[in-house]
C-alpha positions, 0 to 999 in steps of 0.5 A: 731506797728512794727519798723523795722530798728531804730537807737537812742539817749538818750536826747530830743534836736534839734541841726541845722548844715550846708549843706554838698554839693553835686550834685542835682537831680531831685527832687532838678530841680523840686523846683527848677520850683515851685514844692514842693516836699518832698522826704524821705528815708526809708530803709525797703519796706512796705509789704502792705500799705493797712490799715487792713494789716499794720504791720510797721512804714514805712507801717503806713507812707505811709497809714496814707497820703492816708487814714483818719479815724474818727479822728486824732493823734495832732502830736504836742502833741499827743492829739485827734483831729477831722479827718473825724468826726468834732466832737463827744459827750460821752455819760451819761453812759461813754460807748457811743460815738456819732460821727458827721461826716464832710459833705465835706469829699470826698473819692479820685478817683480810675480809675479803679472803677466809681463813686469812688470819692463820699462823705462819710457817716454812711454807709462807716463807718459801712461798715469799721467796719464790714470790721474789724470785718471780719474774713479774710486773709487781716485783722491782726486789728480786736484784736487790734480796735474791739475785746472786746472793740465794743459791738457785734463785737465778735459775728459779728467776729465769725459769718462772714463766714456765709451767712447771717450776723448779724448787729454788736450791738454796732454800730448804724447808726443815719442818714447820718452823724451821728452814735454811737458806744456803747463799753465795755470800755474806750472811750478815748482807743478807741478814740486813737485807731481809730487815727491809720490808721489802722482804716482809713475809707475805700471806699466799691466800690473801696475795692470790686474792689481791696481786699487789693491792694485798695490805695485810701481813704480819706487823704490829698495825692493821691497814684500815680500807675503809678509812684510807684513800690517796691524801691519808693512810689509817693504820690501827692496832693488830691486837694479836700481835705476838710481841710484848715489852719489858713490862708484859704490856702488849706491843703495840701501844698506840690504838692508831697511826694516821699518815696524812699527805700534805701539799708541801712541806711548809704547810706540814710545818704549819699543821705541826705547829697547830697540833694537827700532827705529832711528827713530821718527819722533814722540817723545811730548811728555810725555815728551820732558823726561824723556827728555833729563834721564834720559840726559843724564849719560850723554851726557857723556864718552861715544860717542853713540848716539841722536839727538834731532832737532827742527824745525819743520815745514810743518804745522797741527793744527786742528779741523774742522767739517762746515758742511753739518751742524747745528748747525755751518752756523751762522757765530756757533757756529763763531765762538764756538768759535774765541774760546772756546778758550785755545791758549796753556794747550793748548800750555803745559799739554797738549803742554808748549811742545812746538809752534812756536805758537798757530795765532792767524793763520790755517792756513798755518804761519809757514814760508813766508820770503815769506807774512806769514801774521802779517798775516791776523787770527785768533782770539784767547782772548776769553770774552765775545766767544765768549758774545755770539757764542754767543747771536747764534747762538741758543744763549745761556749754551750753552743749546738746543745739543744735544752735540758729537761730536768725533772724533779719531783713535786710537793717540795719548794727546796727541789725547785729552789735547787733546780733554779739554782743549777739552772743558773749556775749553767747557765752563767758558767757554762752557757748551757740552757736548762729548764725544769718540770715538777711533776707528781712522784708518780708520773717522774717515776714512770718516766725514768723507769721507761727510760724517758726522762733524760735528767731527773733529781733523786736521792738514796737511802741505804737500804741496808747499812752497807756502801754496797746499797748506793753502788747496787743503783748502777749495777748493769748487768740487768739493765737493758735497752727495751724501753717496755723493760722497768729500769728499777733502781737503775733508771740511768741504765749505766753499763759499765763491765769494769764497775760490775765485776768490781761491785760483784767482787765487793758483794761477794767478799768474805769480810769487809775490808776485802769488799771496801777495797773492791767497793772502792774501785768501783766507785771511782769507776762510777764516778768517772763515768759521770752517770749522775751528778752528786750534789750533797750527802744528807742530814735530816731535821725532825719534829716531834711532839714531846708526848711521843715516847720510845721513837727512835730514828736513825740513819736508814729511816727505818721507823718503829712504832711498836714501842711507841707510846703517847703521854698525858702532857707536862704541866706547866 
């Protein structure tokens, strides 16, 4: 999934320093009277936080508390976990995977819509699957759940503007609590895969009434319309949620969840610092250093009371390239940019060592204990190849080349400080003339899905822990030239037959060393092919207040406020 708006760092530690004062607001009054409430900042406002339309980090944040699916991400350790199915059996033949669903689970009520608040069955799982096997506007999910991995969702996909539709085969309801599934591949894929919430159950009467504005579903907060607008989301407590901790307490613990959208991540800083928020979930690089020497006298010889956390993560910034659009279907340009642009000096003199390295070895991040992502030959800081390249694709001493637009999205200095860098970089290396634009998310996404911008700054998380999330991004064969088409997640609308087949072996493989040795291939083919431009894998810096206890991070961004809990403050 997207990221946008991230800042880093390249070790694993925890490093606990003091509060910085400052006023109380609200949210401070109403701890203060008994309430618990968690307020985060964001720096990007979500587009939609309807499951089948998540495009975003700050999206699946605000979903993945509304809405529940079959099953669940373990923050702790990233393992699978029961959700609204409370257990579930694989089949003899490795391909079936028979669900048993909670008998207690009850959807949230929606005001507008009676009898909303009913308790889930088969019927509202195989009305979900059909959903994502839909093909319509509000669903950009159907490759990355169903496509090629449930048996008959193809053909259901293909067939559901038709009058009459068939069944999807591969889904079979047993009784009211329990169905089955029948796939083309792994089960444990696709387990992980439904543990994104874009693959949350959805209620059929509320989602007939509301399309993709429905913001009701089965998780542990309610969304709260009449105190939400565009800068803050207001989640509050479903009092009937199923679940309870080891303590019988009833999950979850916190009364509310405030996310709030901030202009920039400096002044989420600086909200963070006078208490009007208890996480921010990316510290500015830039100012990271400072932030730790300003309050590390202060750390010693007294109570706690903020945390900075930082670890690495399943995530690559890069640059892309729209390849169906002049000037960048030329293989030698592509090429020459990639060899063009110091990523070292971007790391050390722009994000401060603040990232877990160059992204010199392909797009998949150093994450993965089992892909020897250090195998696959990248692109090296290299001016003379990047000039000979350069005049192989017909543009010597950058000569005749018309300049770039690069797009990059607003509400974070660091895109722009990167973007000035590279600007620079081609230029004095290359000779080679690029502007930039920052412009809303919005806005940057509509133009890359259309197939309008021609080269435009991203970043991907894992969506599930696996190599083959970041290769899915270029996966062509649904990509097509009709600019009315969305293009989503491969907004560069790469074709490539060769990578394809590989990638589709690698998916379908019966274990993981057979699916890293086909992943590999495919992205050394990937990266020839120079449809985008890695820049360096991520790690992320956190803030947390210290009261805030039982939150666990981790390196998909997967966040659960379930267990979380607020405490009285540490004397000093």
């Amino acid at each position: 999934m997207r990221i946008f708006g991230l800042f880093l760092v390249s070790t694993i530690s925890i490093m606990v320093i003091t509060a910085c004062g400052g006023d109380q607001d609200k949210g401070s009054n109403e701890r203060l009277s008994g309430n618990k409430v968690l307020r985060i900042a964001e720096v990007n406002a979500p587009i939609s936080i309807f499951p089948h339309k998540l495009t975003n980090n700050v999206e699946a944040l605000i979903a993945s508390q509304i809405h529940e699916g079959l099953v669940k991400i373990n923050p702790k350790d990233l393992s699978i976990m029961p959700g609204i199915a409370e257990k579930w059996e694989i089949g003899p033949d490795g391909k079936t995977i028979t669900f048993f669903l909670r008998k207690d689970a009850q959807f949230q009520e929606d005001e507008k819509v009676k009898g909303s608040n009913y308790k889930v069955t088969s019927k509202d799982v195989k009305f979900t699957f059909e959903l994502l096997c839909t093909n319509r506007k509000d669903n950009y999910h159907f490759q990355t759940v169903c496509k090629d991995r449930l048996v008959g969702a193809n053909d259901y996909y293909v067939n559901s503007d038709k009058a009459e539709k068939n069944e999807i085969k591969g889904l079979k309801i047993i009784d009211d609590y329990t169905f089955s599934v029948e796939l083309l591949n792994s089960p444990q894929i696709f387990l992980q895969i439904l543990a994104n919430p874009v693959a949350s159950i959805i209620n059929k009467k509320v989602y007939d009434r509301r399309k993709d504005s429905l913001n009701t579903g089965l998780g542990p907060f309610i969304y709260d319309y009449k105190a939400s607008n565009k800068k803050r989301h207001v989640l509050y407590r479903n009092k009937n949620y199923y679940a309870k901790n080891a303590k019988g307490e009833s999950l979850p613990l916190i009364d509310s969840l405030i996310i709030d959208v901030v202009a920039s991540s400096e002044e989420a800083l600086q909200g963070f610092k006078s208490e009007k928020f208890d996480l921010i979930t990316s510290v500015p690089s830039n100012q990271l250093k400072s932030l730790v020497e300003e309050n590390i006298g202060d750390f010693k010889g007294k109570s706690p009371r903020y945390i900075i956390e930082q670890k690495p993560e399943m995530l690559s910034s890069f640059y892309a390239f729209n390849v169906n659009k002049e000037p960048f279907n030329n293989l030698k340009l592509r090429q020459a940019f990639n060899y063009a642009i110091d990523r070292n000096r971007i790391i050390e003199k722009v994000l401060f060592g603040q990232a877990h390295g160059p992204a010199e070895n392909g797009i998949v991040p150093p994450s993965f204990s089992y892909y020897p992502s250090h195998t696959i030959k990248g692109y090296t800081f290299d001016v003379e190849k990047a000039k000979a390249l350069l005049k192989e694709a017909g543009y010597p001493e950058g000569k005749g080349l018309p300049e770039i637009q690069l797009l990059v999205n607003s509400g974070n200095s660091i895109n722009n400080s990167v973007a000035v860098e590279i600007q620079k970089q081609l230029k004095n290396n290359i000779n080679v003339n690029i502007g930039f634009e920052s412009i809303p998310i919005s806005e940057k996404f509509y133009l890359e899905v259309k197939g309008k911008a021609e080269m435009f700054r991203e970043g991907w998380v894992a969506d599930y822990p696996s190599p083959e999330s970041f290769l899915s991004v270029f996966y062509g064969e649904p990509v097509t030239n009709d600019t009315s088409q969305m293009a989503f997640p491969n907004t560069t609308k790469y074709k490539n037959l060769e990578f394809d087949r590989y990638y589709k072996m690698g998916r379908d493989a019966v274990n993981t060393d057979s699916a890293t040795k086909y992943f590999l291939i495919a992205e050394q083919i990937l990266i020839d092919d120079a449809p985008l431009i890695p820049l360096w894998y991520d790690s992320n810096c956190r803030l947390i207040n210290f009261r805030i206890k039982n939150f666990y991070t981790n390196a998909l961004r997967f966040y659960d406020f379930t267990q979380v809990d607020i405490v009285d403050e540490p004397k000093q």
